[in-house]
Wavefront OBJ file of the C-alpha trace (Angstrom):
o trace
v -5.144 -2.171 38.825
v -3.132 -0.164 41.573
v 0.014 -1.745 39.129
v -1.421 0.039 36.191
v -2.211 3.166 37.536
v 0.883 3.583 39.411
v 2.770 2.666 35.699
v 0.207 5.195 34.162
v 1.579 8.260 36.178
v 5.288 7.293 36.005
v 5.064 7.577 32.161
v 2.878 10.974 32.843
v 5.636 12.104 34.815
v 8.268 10.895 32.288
v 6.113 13.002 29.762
v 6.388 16.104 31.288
v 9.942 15.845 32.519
v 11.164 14.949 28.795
v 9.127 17.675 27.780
v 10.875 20.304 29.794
v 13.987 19.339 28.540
v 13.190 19.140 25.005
v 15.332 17.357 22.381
v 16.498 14.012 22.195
v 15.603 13.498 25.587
v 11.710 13.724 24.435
v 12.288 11.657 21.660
v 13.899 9.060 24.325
v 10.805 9.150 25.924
v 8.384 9.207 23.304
v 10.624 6.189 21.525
v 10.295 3.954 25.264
v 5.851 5.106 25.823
v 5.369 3.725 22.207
v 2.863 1.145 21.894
v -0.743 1.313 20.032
v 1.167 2.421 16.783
v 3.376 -1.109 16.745
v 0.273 -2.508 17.236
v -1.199 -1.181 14.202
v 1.916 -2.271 12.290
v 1.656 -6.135 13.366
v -2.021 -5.371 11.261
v -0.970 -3.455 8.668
v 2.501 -5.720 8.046
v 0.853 -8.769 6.956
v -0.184 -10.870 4.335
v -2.418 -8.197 2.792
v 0.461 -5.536 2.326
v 2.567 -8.145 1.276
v 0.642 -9.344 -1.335
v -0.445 -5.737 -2.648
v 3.001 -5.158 -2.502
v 4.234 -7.324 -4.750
v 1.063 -7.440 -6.893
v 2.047 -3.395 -6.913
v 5.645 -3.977 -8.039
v 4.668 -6.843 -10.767
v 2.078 -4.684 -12.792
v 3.845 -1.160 -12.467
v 7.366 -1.873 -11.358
v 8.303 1.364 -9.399
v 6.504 4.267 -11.141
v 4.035 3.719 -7.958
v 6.355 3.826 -5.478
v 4.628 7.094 -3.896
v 1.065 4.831 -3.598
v 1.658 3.134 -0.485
v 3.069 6.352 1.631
v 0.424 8.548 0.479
v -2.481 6.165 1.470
v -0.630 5.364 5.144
v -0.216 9.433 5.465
v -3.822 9.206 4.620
v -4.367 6.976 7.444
v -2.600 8.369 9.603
v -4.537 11.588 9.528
v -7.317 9.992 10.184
v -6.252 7.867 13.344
v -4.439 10.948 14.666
v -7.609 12.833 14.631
v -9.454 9.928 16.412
v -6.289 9.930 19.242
v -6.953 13.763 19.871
v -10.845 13.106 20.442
v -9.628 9.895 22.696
v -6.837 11.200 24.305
v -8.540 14.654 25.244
v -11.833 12.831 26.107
v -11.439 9.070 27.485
v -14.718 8.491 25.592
v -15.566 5.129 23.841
v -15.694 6.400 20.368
v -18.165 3.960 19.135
v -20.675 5.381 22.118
v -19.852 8.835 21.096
v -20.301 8.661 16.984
v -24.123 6.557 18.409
v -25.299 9.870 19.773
v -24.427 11.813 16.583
v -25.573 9.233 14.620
v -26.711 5.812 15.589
v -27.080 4.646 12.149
v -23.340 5.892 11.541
v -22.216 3.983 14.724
v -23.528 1.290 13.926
v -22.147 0.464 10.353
v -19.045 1.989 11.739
v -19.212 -1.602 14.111
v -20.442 -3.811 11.773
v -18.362 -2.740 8.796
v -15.177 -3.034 11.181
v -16.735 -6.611 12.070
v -16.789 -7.453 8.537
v -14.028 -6.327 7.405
v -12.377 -8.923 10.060
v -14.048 -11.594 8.427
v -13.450 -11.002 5.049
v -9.617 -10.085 5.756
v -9.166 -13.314 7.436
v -10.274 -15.402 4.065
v -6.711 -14.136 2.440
v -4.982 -14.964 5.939
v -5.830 -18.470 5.883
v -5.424 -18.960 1.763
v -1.611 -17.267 2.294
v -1.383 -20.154 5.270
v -2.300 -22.821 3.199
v -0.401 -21.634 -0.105
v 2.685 -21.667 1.529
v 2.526 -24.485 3.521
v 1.658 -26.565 0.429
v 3.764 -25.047 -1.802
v 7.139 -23.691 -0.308
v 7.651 -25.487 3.366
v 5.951 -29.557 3.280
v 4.686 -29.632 -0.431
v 5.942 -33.430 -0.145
v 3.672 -34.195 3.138
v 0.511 -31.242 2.536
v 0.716 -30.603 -1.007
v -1.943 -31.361 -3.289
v -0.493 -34.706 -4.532
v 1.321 -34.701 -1.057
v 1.505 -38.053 1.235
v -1.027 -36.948 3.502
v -3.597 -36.874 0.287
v -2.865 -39.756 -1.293
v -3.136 -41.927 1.718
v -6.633 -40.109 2.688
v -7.434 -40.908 -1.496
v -6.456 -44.804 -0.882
v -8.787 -44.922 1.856
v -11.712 -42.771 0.913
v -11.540 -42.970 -2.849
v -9.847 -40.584 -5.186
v -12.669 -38.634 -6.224
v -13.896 -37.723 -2.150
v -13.888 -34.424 -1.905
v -12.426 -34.543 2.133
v -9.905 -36.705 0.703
v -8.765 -34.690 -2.487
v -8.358 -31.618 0.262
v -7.016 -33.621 2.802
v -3.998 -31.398 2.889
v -5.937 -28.052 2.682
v -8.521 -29.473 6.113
v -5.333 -30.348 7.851
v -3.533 -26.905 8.133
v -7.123 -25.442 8.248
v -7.631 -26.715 11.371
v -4.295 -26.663 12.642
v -4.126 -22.904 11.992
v -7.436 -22.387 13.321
v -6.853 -24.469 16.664
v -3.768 -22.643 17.479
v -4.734 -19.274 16.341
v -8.506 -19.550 18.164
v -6.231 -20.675 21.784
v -3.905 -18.070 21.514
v -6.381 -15.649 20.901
v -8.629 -16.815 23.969
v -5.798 -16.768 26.083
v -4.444 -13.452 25.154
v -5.360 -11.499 28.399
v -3.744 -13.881 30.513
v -0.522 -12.387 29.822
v 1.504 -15.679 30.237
v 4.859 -16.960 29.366
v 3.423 -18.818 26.806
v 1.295 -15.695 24.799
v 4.192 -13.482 25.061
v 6.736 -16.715 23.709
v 3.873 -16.192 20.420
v 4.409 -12.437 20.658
v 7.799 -12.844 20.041
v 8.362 -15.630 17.587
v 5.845 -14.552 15.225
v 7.585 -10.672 15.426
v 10.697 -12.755 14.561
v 9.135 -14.756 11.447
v 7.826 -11.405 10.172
v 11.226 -9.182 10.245
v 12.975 -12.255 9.183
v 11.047 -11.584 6.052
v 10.979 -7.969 6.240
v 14.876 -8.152 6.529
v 14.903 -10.637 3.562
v 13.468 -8.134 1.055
v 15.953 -5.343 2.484
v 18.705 -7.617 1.557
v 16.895 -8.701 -2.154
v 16.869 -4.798 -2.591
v 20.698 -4.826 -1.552
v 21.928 -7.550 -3.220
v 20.078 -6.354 -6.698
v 21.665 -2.679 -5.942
v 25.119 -3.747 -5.573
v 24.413 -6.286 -8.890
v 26.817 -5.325 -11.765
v 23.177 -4.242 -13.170
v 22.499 -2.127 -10.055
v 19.192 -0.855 -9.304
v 17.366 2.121 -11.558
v 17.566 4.931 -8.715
v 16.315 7.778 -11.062
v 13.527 5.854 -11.664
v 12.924 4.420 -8.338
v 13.098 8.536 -6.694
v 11.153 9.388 -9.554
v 8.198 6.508 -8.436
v 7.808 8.183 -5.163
v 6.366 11.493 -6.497
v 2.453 11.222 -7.476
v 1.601 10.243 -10.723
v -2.382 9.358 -11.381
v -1.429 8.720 -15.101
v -1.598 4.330 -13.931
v -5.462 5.394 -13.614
v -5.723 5.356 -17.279
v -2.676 4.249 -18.939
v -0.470 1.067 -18.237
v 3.479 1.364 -16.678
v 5.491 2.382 -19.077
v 7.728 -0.815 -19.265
v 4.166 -2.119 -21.012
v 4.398 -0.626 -24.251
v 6.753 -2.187 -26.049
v 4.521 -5.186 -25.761
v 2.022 -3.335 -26.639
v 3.667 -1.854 -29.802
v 3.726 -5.579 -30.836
v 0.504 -6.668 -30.770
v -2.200 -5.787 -33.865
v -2.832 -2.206 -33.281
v -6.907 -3.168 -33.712
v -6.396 -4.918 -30.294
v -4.027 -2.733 -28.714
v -7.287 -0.793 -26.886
v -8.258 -4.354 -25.390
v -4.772 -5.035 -23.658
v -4.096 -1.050 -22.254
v -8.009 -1.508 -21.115
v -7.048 -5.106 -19.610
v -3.832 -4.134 -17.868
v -5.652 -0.629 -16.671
v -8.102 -2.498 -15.021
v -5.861 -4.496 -13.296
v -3.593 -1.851 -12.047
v -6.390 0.174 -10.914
v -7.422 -3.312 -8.601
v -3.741 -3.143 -7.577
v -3.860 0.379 -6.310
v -7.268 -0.050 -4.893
v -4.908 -2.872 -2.487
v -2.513 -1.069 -1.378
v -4.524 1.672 -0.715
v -6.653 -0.432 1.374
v -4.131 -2.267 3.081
v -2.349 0.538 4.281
v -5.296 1.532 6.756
v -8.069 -0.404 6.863
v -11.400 0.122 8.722
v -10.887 -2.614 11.455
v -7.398 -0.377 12.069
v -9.223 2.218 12.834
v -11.833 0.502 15.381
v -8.399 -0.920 17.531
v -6.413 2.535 17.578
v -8.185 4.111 19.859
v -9.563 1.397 22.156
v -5.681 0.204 22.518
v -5.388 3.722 24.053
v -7.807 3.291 26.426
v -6.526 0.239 27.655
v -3.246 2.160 28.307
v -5.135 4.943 29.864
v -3.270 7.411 27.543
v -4.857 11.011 28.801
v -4.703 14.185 26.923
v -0.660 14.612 27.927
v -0.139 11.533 25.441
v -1.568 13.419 22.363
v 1.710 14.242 21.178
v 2.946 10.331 21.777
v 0.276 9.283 19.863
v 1.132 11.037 16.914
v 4.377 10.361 17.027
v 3.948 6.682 18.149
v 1.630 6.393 14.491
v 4.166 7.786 12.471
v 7.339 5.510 13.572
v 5.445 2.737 14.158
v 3.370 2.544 11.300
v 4.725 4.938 8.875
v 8.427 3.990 8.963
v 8.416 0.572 9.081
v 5.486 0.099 6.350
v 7.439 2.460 3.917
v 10.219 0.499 3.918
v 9.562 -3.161 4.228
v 6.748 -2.571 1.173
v 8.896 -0.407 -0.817
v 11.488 -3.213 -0.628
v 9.293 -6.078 -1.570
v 7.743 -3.636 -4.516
v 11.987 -2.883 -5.892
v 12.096 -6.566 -5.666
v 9.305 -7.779 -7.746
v 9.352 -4.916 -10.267
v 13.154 -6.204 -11.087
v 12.063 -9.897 -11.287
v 8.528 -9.919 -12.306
v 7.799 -6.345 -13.923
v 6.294 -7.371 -17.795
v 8.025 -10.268 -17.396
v 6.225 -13.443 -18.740
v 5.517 -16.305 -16.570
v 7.511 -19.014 -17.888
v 5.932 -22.087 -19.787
v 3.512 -20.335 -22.017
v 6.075 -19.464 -24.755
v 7.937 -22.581 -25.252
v 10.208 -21.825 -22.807
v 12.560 -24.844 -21.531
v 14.683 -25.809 -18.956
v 18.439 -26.284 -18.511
v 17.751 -29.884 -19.659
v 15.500 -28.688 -22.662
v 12.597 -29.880 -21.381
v 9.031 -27.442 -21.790
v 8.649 -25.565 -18.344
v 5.945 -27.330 -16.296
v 2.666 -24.774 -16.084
v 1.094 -24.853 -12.500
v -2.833 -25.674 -12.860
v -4.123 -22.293 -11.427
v -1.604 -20.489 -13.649
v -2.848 -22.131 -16.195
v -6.612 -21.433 -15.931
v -5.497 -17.806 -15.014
v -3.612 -17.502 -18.463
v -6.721 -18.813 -20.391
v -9.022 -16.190 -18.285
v -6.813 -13.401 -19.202
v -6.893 -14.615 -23.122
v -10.178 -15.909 -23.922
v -11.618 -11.999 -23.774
v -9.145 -11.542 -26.413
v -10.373 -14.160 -28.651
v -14.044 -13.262 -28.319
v -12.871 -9.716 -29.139
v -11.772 -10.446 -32.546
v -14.226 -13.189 -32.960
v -17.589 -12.124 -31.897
v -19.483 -13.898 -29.174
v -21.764 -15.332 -31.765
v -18.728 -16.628 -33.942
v -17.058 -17.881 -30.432
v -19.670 -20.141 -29.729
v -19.914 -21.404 -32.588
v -16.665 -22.964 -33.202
v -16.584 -24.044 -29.080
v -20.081 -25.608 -29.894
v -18.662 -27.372 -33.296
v -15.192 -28.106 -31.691
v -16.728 -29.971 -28.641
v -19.308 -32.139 -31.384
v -16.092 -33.304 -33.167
v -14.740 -34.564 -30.148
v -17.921 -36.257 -28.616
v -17.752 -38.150 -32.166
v -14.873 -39.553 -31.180
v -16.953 -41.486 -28.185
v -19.352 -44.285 -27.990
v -22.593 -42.914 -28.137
v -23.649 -45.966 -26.015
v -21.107 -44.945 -23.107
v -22.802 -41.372 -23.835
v -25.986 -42.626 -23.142
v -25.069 -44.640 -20.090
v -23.584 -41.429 -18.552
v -25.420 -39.249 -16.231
v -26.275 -35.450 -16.570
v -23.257 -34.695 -14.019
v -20.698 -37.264 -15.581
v -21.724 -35.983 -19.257
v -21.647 -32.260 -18.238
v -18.133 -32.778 -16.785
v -17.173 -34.143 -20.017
v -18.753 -31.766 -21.990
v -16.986 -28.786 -19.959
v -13.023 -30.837 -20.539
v -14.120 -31.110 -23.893
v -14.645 -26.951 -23.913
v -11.492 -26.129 -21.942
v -9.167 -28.281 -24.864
v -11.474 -26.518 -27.364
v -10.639 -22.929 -25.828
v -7.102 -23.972 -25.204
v -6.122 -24.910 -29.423
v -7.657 -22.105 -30.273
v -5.743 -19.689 -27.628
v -2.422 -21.611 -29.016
v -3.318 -20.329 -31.968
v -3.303 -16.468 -31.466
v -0.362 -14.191 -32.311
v 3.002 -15.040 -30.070
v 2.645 -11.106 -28.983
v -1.209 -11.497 -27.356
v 0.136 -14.768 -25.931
v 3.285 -13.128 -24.110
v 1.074 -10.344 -22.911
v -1.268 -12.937 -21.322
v 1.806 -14.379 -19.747
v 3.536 -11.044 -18.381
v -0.221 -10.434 -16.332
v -0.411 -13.922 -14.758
v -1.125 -13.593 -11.308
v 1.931 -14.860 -9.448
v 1.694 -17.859 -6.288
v 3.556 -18.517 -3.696
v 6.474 -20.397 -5.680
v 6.667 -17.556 -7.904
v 7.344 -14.628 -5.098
v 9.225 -17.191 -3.260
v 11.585 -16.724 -6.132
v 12.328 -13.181 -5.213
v 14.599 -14.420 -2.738
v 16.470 -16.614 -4.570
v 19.063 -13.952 -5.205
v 19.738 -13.284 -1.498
v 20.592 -17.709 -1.384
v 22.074 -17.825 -4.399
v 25.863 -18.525 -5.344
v 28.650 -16.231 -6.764
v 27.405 -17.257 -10.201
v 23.373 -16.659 -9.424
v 22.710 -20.498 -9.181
v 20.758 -22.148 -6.703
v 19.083 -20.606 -3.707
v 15.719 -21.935 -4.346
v 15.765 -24.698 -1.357
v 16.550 -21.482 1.279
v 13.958 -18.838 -0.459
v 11.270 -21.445 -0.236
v 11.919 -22.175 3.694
v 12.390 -18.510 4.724
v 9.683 -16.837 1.944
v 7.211 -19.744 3.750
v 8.077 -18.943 7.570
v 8.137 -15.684 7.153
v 4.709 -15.168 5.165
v 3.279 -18.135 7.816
v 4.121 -15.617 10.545
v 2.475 -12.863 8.892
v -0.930 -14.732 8.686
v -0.851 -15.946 11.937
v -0.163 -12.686 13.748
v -2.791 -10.781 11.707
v -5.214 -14.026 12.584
v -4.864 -13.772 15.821
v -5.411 -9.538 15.864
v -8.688 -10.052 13.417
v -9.700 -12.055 16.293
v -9.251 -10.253 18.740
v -10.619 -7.257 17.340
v -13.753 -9.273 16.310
v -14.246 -9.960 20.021
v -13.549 -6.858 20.923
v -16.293 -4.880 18.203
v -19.273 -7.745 19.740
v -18.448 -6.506 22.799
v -18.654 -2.942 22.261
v -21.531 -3.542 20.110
v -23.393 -5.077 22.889
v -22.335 -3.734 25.513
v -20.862 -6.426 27.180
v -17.087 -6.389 29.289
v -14.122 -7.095 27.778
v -12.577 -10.629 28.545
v -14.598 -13.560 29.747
v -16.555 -16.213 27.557
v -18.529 -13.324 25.540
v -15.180 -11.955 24.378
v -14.030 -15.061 23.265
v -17.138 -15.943 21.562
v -16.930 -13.256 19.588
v -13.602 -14.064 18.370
v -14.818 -16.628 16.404
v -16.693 -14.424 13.988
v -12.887 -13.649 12.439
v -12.769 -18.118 12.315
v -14.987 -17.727 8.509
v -11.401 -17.055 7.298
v -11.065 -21.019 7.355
v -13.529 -20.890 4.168
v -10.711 -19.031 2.525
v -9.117 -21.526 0.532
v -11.790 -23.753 -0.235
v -13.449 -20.091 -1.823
v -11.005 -19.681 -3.844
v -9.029 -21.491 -6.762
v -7.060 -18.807 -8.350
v -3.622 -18.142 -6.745
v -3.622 -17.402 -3.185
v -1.813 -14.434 -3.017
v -4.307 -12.779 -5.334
v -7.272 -13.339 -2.958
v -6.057 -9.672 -0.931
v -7.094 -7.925 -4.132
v -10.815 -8.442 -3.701
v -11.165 -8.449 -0.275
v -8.826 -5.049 -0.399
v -11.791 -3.953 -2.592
v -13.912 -4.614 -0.042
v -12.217 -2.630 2.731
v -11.610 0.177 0.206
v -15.703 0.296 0.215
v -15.975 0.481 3.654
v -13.501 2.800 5.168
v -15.326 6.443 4.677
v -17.595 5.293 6.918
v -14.678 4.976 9.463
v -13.095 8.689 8.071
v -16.561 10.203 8.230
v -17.291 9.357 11.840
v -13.873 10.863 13.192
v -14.432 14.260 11.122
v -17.132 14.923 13.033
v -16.210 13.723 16.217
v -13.445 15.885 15.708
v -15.437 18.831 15.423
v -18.018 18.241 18.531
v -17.333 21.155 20.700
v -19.564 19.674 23.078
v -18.057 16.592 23.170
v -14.486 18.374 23.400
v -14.820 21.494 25.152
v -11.480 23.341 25.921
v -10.097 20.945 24.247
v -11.249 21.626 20.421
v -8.817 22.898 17.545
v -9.068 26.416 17.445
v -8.160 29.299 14.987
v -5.033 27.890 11.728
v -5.073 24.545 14.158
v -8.834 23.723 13.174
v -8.552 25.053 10.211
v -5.369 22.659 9.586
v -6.965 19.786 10.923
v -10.193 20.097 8.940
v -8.339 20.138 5.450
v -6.322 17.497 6.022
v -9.349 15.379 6.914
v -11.113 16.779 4.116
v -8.582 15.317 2.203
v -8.664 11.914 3.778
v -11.802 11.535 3.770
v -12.390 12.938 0.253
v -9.785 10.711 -1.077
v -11.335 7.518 0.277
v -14.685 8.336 -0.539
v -13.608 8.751 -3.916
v -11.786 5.213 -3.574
v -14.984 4.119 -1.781
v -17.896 5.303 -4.825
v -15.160 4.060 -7.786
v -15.200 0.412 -6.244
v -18.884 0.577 -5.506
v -19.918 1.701 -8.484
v -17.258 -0.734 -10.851
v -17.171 -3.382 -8.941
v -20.589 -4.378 -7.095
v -24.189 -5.709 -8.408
v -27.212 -3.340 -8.851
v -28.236 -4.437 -5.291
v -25.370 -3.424 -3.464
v -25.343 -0.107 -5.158
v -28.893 0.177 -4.120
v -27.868 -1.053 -0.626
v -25.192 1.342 -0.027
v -28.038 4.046 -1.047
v -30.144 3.116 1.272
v -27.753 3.047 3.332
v -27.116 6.794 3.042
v -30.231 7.762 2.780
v -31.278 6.131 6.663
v -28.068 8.794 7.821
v -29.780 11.815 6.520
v -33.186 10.363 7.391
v -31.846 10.043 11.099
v -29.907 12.688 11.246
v -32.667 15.047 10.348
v -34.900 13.578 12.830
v -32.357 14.023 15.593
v -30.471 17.448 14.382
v -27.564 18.426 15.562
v -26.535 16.451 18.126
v -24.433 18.155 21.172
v -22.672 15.601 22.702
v -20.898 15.807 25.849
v -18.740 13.225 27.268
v -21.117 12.172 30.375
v -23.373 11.619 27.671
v -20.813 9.367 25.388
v -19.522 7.539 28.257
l 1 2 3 4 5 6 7 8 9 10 11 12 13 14 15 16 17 18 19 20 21 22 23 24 25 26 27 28 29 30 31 32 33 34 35 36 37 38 39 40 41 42 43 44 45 46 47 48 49 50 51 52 53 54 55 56 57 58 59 60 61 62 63 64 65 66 67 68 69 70 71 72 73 74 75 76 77 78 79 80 81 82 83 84 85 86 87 88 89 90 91 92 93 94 95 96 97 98 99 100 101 102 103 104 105 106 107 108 109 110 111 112 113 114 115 116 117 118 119 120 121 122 123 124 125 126 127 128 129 130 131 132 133 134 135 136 137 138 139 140 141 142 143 144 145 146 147 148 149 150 151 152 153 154 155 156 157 158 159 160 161 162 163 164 165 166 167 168 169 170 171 172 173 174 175 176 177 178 179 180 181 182 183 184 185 186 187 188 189 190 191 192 193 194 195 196 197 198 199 200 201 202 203 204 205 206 207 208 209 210 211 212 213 214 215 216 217 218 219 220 221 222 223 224 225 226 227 228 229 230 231 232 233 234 235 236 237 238 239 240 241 242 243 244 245 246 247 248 249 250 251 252 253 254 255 256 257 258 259 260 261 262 263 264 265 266 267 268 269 270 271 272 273 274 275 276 277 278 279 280 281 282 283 284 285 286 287 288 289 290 291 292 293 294 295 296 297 298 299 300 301 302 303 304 305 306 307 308 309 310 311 312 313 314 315 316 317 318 319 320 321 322 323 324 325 326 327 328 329 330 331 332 333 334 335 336 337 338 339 340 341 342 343 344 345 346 347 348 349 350 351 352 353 354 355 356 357 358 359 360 361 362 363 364 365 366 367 368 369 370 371 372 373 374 375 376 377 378 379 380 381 382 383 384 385 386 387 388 389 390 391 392 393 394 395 396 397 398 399 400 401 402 403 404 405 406 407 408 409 410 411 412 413 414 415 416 417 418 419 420 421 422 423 424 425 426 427 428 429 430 431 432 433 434 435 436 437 438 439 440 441 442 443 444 445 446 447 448 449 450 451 452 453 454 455 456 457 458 459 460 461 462 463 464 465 466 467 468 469 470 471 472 473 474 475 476 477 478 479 480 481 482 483 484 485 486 487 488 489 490 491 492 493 494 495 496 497 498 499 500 501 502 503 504 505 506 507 508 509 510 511 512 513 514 515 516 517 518 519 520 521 522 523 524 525 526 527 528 529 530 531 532 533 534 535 536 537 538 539 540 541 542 543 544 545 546 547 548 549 550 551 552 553 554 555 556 557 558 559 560 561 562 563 564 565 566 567 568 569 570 571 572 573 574 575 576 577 578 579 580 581 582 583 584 585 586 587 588 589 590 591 592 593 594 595 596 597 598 599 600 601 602 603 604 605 606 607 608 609 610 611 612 613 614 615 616 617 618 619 620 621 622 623 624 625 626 627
């Protein structure tokens, strides 16, 4: 403790002696005290901006390149307003928002504590995606050794057997990640040996897309800078209209169904954007900001360091690395059709082999289109005639003999071929459109890097891409694991009171561990899964913005300390526009996306704040009492 202290007032002094002198000198200082803002980035650089990322890049190319900065400025707003109240006060912020508002507090806590579990479902999919796919498909994949010799001795249709692969790294991830995460405090060799490979595995990526970016710039084709520079001023147009690159697919399809694709591809940009947004700060963020700060013992002389420790930490490093990644899957991926659906062959002339998930995706994405021209009524009709013809076709004594299961399961094949022919059958244009929306997997944004591997002619590279595309998204879900966890532990903790460390701590960690359901949830492609749960933040997060406003404007609570005169005034609009912003965000995704009963949740919700708050009044907080 003496240690810390003694380390606390050497950077105080460093503080005011860089300040004196001004210039580069305080950036040299500020640069060396960073900390809690590189903290945020090993959240906020994972497999959630990753996959919004390229998600962002694959639907709109780089007419959205302005998205991502906007919602991290955003952010940042928001967390610098919450490092004022902290840094000025030393108050637990979680104890101070309870006296304003316990009900506010409260689902400030438990929607941070959510949000940890719900992020970690993607963490663990992302985990398993690539280690099945890209690094030991051979050993882990589906049809891998490990499976087939769990099949020969359990029996191919046991369900532990048939995701033998899938319970393997599952537990692997979660034994390591769950012992790393226990023994984080100790501050051994080994935790900071983690530290530093896993910051490796993720700028090995990072660095990866830089060079994709460079290599496609200095292509013969070079990249579109007009376009790109153009991307990074606001356009809200993508809430209503598809990317431009869309309409000359559109243009080809029937004009009477040209209103059901720009509705389809809307709907999934809009999810898209919802991502990003959400990934750029998300409500857990804000719960670790300001308790890292405490931990440091940052005072009121390490406002200005906290500012400017969010903005290169975060800011810088997020703009580029996802800017990057979005110029390198707009070139590759940007209305581009996943190959296989069209015909499309090989260098041999063999068809192109459709992946399973990308298949069912494709025949989600065009069976609304089929019910659109035929009816519902008309649709079920020729599924329900289609799937007679083809039960003719069996024994009606093996029929019999069959269970309800074993008959259902038969009955839902015969569907899926039913669906299928008729699908083949629509226009080639409605078909390639299908294709272009696909949502990608690993192998397919592992491709991304094929042109950094590949030779003078453009050949090869896939071997490398798959290896580094794998390690480097592996190290992404591991570090943001491990930082779900900890802030899990660290929100039961607060919540109850209890000290940081020790077996409660630890406990707590495991509430992030419901991550491991991840990719048994979900069949669709892994990478996809940070759209919903980005939805899910995105719902969450005014409650976060909310609570620092009006911390931020306790004069009790901040005394001498409070904004005053243009400073307030400054302060409050750009909050306002945070928190207006997100709300927005927050009542679009609510309102689209949930049941009746969450609607009717979140009102109730709302309705206990005013209830409470009118009961209490206005609350005058003072820092005795927060603490």
């Amino acid at each position: 403790m003496a240690e810390q202290i003694s380390k606390l007032e050497a950077d105080r002094q460093m503080l005011r002696e860089a300040r004196a002198k001004g210039g580069l000198t305080k950036l040299g200082a500020y640069a060396k005290l960073s900390g809690p803002g590189w903290l945020q980035s090993a959240v906020t650089l994972g497999g959630g901006s990753l996959g919004g990322s390229l998600y962002l890049g694959v639907l709109t190319g780089v007419s959205m390149m302005w998205l991502q900065p906007l919602a991290m400025i955003l952010g940042i707003i928001m967390l610098s307003a919450i490092a004022y109240v902290t840094t000025s006060t030393r108050v637990r912020p979680f104890a101070a928002i309870n006296q304003i508002n316990p009900v506010l507090g409260w689902s400030w806590a438990l929607a941070s504590l959510a949000a940890n579990m719900v992020w970690c479902l993607p963490q663990f999919a992302l985990a398993n995606s690539v280690l099945q796919q890209n690094l030991f498909p051979e050993t882990l994949g589906v049809q891998g050794s490990l499976a087939q010799a769990a099949q020969g001795w359990l029996g191919t249709d046991n369900w532990v057997a048939i995701n033998a692969g899938k319970l393997a790294i599952t537990a692997g991830i979660l034994i390591i990640t769950v012992a790393i995460t226990w023994a984080y405090n100790s501050g051994s060799w080994g935790i900071k040996m983690y530290e530093l490979v896993l910051k490796l595995m993720v700028a090995m990526i990072v660095l990866c897309f830089f060079g994709v970016a460079f290599r496609i710039a200095t292509s013969p084709s070079g990249l579109p800078w007009g376009e790109i520079f153009r991307g990074f001023i606001p356009d809200f147009s993508s809430l209503s209209a598809p990317s431009p690159k869309f309409q000359p697919l559109l243009e080809a399809v029937s004009p009477e169904f040209r209103e059901f694709w720009t509705e389809s591809i809307v709907e999934k940009q809009r999810s898209v954007m919802i991502t990003v947004a959400a990934t750029a700060v998300g409500i857990n963020m804000t719960f670790l900001f300001p308790y890292s700060m405490l931990r440091k013992g940052w005072t009121k002389e390490f406002r200005g360091l906290a500012i400017f420790d969010l903005s290169t930490g975060m800011l810088i490093p997020f703009v580029l690395a996802t800017s990057c990644v979005v110029i390198a899957a707009a070139n590759q991926f940007h209305t581009r059709p996943v190959p296989g659906f069209l015909g499309e062959t090989d260098p041999q002339g063999r068809p192109v082999a459709v992946g399973a998930k990308a298949e069912s995706n494709f025949v989600e994405i065009l069976t609304p289109r089929l019910k659109e021209e035929l009816g519902d009524e008309r649709f079920a009709q020729l599924l329900d005639e289609s799937v007679q013809q083809q039960e003719l076709r069996i024994d009606p004594a093996v029929l019999e003999e069959m269970g309800d299961s074993a008959r259902q399961s038969v009955r839902s094949d015969f569907e899926a071929r039913a669906i299928r022919a008729q699908l083949l059958q629509l226009p080639e244009p409605d078909r390639r459109l299908a294709a272009a929306l696909v949502d990608r997997d690993a192998f397919d944004l592992a491709d991304s890097l094929k042109i950094l591997f590949a030779d003078e002619q453009g050949q090869g590279g896939k071997l490398f891409a798959d290896i580094v595309f794998g390690i480097g998204v592996l190290g992404m879900t591991l570090s943001t694991i491990t930082l779900l966890m900890l802030i899990s532990g660290f929100v039961i903790c607060e919540m109850f009171g209890l000290p940081e460390g020790g077996w409660w701590h630890r406990i707590g960690c495991l509430a992030a561990a419901t991550g491991a359901l991840g990719p048994f949830l979900w069949s669709r492609a892994a990478f996809y899964l940070v759209v919903p749960t980005s939805v899910f933040g995105m719902a969450l997060l005014p409650i976060a913005y909310l609570s620092f406003f009006l911390l931020m404007n306790q004069r009790s609570l901040l005394g001498d300390q409070l904004p005053r005169g243009a400073r307030r005034w400054l302060w409050n609009t750009l909050m306002a526009i945070a928190a207006g912003v997100a709300a927005a965000a927050s009542a679009w995704v609510i309102l689209t996306r949930s049941s009746t009963w969450v609607i009717i949740g979140v009102g109730v919700l709302l309705l206990l704040m005013i209830v409470v708050q009118l009961r209490r009044g206005v609350r005058h907080v003072t820092p005795e009492e927060a603490r």
